[in-house]
N, C-alpha and C positions, 0 to 999 in steps of 0.2 A: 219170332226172331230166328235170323237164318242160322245157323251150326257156328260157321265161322263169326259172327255177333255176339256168338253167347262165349265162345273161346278169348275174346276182345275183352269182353265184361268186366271180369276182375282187376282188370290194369289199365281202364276205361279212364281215371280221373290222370293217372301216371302219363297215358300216353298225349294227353290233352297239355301236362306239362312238359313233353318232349316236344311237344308239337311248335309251342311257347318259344321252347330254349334254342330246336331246331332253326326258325323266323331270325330269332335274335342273332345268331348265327353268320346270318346272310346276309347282313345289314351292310350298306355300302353310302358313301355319299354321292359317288357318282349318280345322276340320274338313269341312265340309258343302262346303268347294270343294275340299278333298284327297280327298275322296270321288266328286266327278263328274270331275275332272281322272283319279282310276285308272282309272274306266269308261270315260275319253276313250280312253284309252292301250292298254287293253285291247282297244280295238277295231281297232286301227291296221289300214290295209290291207296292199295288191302294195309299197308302199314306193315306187311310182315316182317320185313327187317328188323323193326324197333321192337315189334314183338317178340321175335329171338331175342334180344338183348335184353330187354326187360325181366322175360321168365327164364332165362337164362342166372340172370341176376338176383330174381330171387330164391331160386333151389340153392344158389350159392353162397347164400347169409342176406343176402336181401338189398332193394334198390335203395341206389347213393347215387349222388349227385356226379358222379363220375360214370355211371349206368349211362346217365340223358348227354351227357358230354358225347360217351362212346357208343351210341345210336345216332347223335346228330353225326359225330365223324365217319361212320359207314355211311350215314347216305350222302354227306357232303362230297367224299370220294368216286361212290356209287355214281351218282349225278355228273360226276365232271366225267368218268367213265361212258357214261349213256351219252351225254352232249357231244363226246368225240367219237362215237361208235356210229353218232348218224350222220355226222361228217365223211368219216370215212365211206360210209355204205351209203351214201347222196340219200336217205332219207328223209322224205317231205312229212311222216306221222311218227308219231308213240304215242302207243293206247288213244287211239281211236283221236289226239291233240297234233296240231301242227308241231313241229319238232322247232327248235332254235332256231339251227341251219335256215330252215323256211319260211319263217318270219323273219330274220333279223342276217341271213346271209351267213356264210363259210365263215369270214372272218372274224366275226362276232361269235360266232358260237364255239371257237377255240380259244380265243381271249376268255368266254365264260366259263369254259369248261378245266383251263389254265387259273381261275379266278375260285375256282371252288375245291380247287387241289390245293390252294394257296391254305386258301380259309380252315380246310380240314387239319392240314401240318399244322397252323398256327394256331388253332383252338385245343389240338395236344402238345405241342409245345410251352404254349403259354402256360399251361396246367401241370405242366410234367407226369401228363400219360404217357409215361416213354415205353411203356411195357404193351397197352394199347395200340402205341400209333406203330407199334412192329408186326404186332396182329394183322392190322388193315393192312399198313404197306405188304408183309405180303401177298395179303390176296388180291393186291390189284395187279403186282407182277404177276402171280398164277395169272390173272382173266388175262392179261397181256402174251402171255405165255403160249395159254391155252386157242387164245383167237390164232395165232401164227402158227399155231403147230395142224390147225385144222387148215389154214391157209393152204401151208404146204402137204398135207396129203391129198385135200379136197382135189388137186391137180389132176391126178390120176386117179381116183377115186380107189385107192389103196389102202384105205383106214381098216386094221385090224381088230378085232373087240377089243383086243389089251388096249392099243392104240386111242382107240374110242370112248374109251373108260378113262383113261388119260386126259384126253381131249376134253370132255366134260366134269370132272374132279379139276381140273383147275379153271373153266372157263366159266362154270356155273356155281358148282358144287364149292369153290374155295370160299364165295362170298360168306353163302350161307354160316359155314363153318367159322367165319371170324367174325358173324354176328354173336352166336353164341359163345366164342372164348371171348370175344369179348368183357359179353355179361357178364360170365364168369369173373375172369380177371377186375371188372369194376368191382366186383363185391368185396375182393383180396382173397379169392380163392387158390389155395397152393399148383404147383404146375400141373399136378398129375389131375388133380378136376378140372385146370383148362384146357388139358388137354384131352381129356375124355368128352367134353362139352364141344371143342374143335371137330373131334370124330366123328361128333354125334350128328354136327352141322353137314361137316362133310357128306353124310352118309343120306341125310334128308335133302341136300342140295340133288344129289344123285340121282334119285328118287322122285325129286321133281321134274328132273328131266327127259327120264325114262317114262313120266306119264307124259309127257308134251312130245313124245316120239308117239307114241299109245293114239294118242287122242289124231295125230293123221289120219286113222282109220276106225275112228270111232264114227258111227253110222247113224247116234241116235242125237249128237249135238245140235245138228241144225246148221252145221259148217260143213264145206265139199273137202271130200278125202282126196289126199294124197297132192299135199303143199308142199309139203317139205320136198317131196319126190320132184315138183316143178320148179322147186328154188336149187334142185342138186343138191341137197342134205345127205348126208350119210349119215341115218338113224340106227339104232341098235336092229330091228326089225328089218331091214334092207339087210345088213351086215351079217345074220345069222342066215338068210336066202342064199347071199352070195358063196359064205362060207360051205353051205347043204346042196349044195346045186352042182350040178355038172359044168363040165366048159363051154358048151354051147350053150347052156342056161344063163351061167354067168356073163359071157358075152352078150348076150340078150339085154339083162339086166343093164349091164354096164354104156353099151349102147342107147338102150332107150333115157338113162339118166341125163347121159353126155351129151347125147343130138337128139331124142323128141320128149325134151320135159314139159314144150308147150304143145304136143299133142293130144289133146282129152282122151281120147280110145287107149293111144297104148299107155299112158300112165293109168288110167283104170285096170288094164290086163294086169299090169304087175302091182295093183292094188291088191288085185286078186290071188295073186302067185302066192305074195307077201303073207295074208291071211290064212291061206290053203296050205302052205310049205312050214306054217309053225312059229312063224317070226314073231308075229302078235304072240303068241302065247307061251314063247319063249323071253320075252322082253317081263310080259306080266310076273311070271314065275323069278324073274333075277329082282325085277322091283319088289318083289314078297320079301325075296330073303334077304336082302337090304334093310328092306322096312325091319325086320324082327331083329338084324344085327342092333342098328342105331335104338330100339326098343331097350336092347339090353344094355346097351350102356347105359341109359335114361336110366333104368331102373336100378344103378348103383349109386342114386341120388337120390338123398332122402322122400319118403311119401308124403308130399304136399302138396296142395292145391294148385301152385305151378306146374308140379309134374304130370300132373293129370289135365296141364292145357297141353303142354309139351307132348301127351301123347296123342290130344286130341287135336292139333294141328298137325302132325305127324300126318294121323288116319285122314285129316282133310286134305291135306297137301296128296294123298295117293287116290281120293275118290274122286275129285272136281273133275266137274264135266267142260272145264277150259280153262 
């Protein structure tokens, strides 16, 4: 059984009844929205959202019936999030699936993504998760936030580290973060453990991201390096070159970003630069001491069997090879 299987394990019958309550959820009589909602469902991923939520929920006093409410509410939100992200970015895939948009057109796939924003407010409303449903809503302004703020630097390719930390703390890292205060908050955990459990999200949201900058130039996955470099990404590891580099270096860099990202030779050259100047191994070192921050807040919650997934999804979230 793989790592991330055996981490799954313990909460293996729980997440079978999120899975349950999540379906139920999404229930609609319209036909033609009962039809993209199964094809939602049918694609579901790793499940890691519900997993923060869960053991999040039980290092907190343990899972309640408001736990599965506020794991279905993150990804009901999460979902109407993605449905309009591939609108926006004319996306015909997710994960390797036709996207809405591509089967069922633009306008269908905003009415759905409008229809699961609905569902989420109204399954904590109806319940009076009101402390929950201010969790999620923020972080779905941060991911709103965070896409527009990288919008408008990506222009100029002027993203600063502070900047770029920013950038990803609310575009990526917020989600994370309100899976686990969440949890917490489901279990009736007081402010200051949802908010140390918030941190903790925050901190491995972070963490995930900084490996998905990583893995551009990881050489032994089986994937061609340097995507992000041909989609114009400003990753931490580009960012710490630019910063270390001379003015004609940086102009180099910046140039080759902005007018030959579909050039093979020279995005391999500043593959290279990238690797050789520090970048990769200065990204590695800031995800370390990330990972040991969010370690230590985990570790002001009691020693239990949750906390010892919590630290083992932690270490998996930083080793995966994609």
């Amino acid at each position: 059984m793989s790592e991330f299987n055996l981490i799954k394990q313990p909460i293996a019958a729980e997440l079978k009844t999120f899975e349950a309550q999540f379906r139920l959820s999404m229930k609609t009589d319209v036909r033609l929205l009962d039809k993209v909602m199964s094809y939602i469902v049918k694609r579901k991923g790793k499940q890691v959202r519900p997993m923060f939520v869960l053991y999040a929920a039980k290092i907190c006093g343990g899972i309640t019936d408001a736990s599965y409410r506020g794991a279905s509410l993150v990804e009901l939100l999460h979902t109407a999030t993605l449905v309009h992200d591939d609108v926006v970015d004319d996306s015909d895939q997710r994960r390797g699936f036709f996207s809405i948009n591509a089967l069922w057109k633009n306008k269908i796939a905003v009415l759905v993504g409008d229809f699961l924003l609905a569902k989420g407010l109204l399954l904590a409303v109806n319940n009076d998760d009101f402390r929950m449903l201010k969790l999620v809503s923020n972080a779905v302004q941060e991911m709103s936030e965070g896409e527009l703020l990288q919008i408008e630097k990506a222009r100029r390719l002027n993203i600063t580290e502070e900047i770029y930390f920013e950038v990803i703390r609310k575009k990526t890292a917020s989600l994370i973060a309100s899976c686990c205060a969440v949890g917490a908050a489901s279990a009736g955990a007081d402010e200051i453990a949802v908010e140390n459990m918030r941190k903790f999200g925050e901190l491995i949201g972070t963490v995930f991201q900084l490996k998905d900058d990583l893995l551009d130039f990881a050489e032994n996955t089986g994937k061609p390096t340097g995507i992000d470099i041909k989609e114009k990404k400003m990753t931490l590891p580009v960012i710490y070159l630019l910063n270390n580099s001379d003015r004609s270096t940086r102009s180099l860099i910046i140039n080759t970003i902005k007018r030959h990202s579909d050039d093979k030779k020279r995005v391999g050259e500043l593959v290279k630069m990238i690797m050789q100047g520090g970048g990769v191994e200065y990204t590695q070192t800031r995800m370390k001491q990330l990972k040991n921050e969010a370690l230590q807040l985990l570790h002001t919650f009691p020693e239990i069997e949750a906390r010892q997934m919590l630290e083992r999804l932690t270490n998996f979230v930083m080793e995966r090879n994609k």
